[in-house]
NUZA-62764 format. One record per residue: x, y, z of N, C-alpha, C in turn; residue in three letters. Coordinates in steps of 0.001 Angstrom, whole numbers, plus 500000, padded with zeros to 6 digits. Layout:
REM NUZA-62764
XYZXYZXYZALA/...
This chain:
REM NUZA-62764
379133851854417230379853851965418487380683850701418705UNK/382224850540419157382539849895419563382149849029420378UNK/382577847358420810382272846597422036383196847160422910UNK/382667846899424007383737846717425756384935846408424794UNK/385097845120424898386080844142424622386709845177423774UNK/386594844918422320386934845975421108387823846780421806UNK/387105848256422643387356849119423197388410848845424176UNK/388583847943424920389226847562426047390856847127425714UNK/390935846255423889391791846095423220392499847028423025UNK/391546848067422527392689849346421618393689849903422581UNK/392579850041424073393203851081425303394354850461425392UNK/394676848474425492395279848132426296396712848255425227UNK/396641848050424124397515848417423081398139849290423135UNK/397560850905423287398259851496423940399207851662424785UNK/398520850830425882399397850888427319401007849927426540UNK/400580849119426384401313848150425470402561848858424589UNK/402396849856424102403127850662423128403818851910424239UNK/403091852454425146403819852921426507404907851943426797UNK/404279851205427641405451850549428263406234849701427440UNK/406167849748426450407335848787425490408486849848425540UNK/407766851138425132408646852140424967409551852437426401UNK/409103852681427116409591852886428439411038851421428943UNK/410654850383428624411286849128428461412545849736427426UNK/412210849425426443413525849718425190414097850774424964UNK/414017851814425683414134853324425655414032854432426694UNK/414432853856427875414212854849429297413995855802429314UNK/415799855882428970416332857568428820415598858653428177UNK/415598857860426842414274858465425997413108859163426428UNK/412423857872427216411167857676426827410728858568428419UNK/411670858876429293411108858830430385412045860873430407UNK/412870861393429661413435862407429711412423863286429796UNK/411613863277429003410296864739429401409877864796430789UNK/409615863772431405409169863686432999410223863550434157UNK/411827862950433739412410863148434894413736863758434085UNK/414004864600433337414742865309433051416080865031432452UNK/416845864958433545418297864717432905418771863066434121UNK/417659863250434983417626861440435927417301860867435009UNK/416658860806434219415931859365432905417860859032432519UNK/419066859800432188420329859573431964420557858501432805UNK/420019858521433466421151857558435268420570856567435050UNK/421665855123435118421245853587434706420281853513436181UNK/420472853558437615419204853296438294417797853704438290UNK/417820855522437735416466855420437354416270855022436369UNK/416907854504435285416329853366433813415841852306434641UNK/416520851460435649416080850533436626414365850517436710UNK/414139851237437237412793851990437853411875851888436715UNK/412369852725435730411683853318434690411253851864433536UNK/412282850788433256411985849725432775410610848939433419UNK/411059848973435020409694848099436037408393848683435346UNK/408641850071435525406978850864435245406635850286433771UNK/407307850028432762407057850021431762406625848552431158UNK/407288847299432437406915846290432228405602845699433000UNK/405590846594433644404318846850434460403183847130433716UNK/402838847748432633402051848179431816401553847268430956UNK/403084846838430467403142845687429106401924844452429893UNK/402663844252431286402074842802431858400555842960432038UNK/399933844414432487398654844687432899397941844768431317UNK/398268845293430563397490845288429293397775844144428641UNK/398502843347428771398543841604428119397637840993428124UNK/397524840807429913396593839873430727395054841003430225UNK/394453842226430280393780842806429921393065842665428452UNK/394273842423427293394099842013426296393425840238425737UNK/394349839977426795394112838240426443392821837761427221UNK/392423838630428484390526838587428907389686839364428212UNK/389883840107427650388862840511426437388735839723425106UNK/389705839160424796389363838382423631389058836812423907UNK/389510836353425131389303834947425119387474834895426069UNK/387302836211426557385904836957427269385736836151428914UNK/387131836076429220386741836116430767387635837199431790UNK/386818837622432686387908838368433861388480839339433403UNK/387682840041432842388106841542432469388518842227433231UNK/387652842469434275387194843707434950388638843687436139UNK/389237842751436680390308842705437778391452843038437206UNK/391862843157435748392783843437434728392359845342434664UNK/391168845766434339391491846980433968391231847682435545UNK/390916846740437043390830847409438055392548847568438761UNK/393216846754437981394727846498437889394944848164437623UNK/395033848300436354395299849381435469394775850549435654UNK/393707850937436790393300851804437271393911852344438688UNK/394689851477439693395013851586440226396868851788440209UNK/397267851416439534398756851814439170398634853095438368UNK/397740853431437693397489854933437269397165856036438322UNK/396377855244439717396267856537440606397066856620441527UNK/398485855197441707399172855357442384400210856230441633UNK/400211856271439993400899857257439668401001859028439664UNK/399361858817439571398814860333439894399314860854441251UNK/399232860164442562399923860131443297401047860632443902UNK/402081859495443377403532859851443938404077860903443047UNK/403330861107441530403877861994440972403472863395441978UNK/402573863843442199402209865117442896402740864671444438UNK/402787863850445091404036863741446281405302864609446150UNK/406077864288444604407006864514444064407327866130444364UNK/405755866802443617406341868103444515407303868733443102UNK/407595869860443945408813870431443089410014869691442510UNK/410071868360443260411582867985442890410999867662440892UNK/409945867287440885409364867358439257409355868929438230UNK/409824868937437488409207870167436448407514870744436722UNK/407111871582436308405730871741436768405468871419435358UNK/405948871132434500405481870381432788405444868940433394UNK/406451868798433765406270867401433746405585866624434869UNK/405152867459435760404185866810437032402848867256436402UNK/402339868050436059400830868008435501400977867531433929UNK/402111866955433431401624866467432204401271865040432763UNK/401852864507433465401983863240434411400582862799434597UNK/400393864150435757398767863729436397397918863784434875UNK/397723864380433989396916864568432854397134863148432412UNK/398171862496432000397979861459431263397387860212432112UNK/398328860245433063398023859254434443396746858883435114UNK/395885860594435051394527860759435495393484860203434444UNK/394034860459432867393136860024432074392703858928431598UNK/394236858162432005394260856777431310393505856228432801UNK/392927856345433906392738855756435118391213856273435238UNK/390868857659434384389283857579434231388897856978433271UNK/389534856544431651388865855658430750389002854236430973UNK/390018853670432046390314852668432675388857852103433869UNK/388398852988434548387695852959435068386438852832434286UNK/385999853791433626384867853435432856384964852108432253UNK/386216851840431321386020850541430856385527849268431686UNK/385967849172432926385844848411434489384240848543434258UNK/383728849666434577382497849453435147381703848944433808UNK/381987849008432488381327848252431697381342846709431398UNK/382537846675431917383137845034431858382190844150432476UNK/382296842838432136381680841821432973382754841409433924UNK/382245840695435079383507840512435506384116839102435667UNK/
């Protein structure tokens, strides 16, 4: 079985590889969920923040698991920008695809329950 830490690395890598993508690739990266808006330089605006948002929370997440302090306020970080995403995405409503608002909550919800578990294993 993996450690916390270990475990806490891979997740945050992830996030890491999200939001890099989201950063270097908006339009791209963000077209399945906001359609033909991911085109428009202000929502790239938006869409870069979220993505550097990720990068910064799984850094600091990464760099307290390996140096082994203050885990737990890093992935309680990362749990909470996931349920504010779960969130405003279902706020959103119709103006979203119904693919792309429950693919949203699915990823959003999942990464914010293994986020959570990781939390409650953490030291803090």
């Amino acid at each position: 079985m993996l450690s916390s830490s270990r475990t806490t690395i891979i997740f945050a890598l992830g996030r890491v590889a999200f939001g890099a993508g989201l950063v270097a690739t908006p339009g791209r990266a963000a077209s399945g969920w906001l359609d033909e808006d991911a085109k428009r330089p202000p929502t790239q605006v938006a869409v870069r923040g979220l993505g550097a948002r990720d990068v910064a929370l799984a850094g600091g997440a990464i760099l307290a698991a390996r140096e082994g302090f203050g885990l737990r306020p890093w992935l309680v970080g990362c749990v909470a920008c996931d349920l504010v995403d779960v969130a405003s995405t279902l706020a959103a409503g119709d103006a979203l695809s119904a693919r792309a608002r429950w693919g949203t909550v699915a990823l959003a919800g999942a990464a914010a329950a293994f986020g959570a578990a990781l939390a409650v294993r953490a030291e803090s």
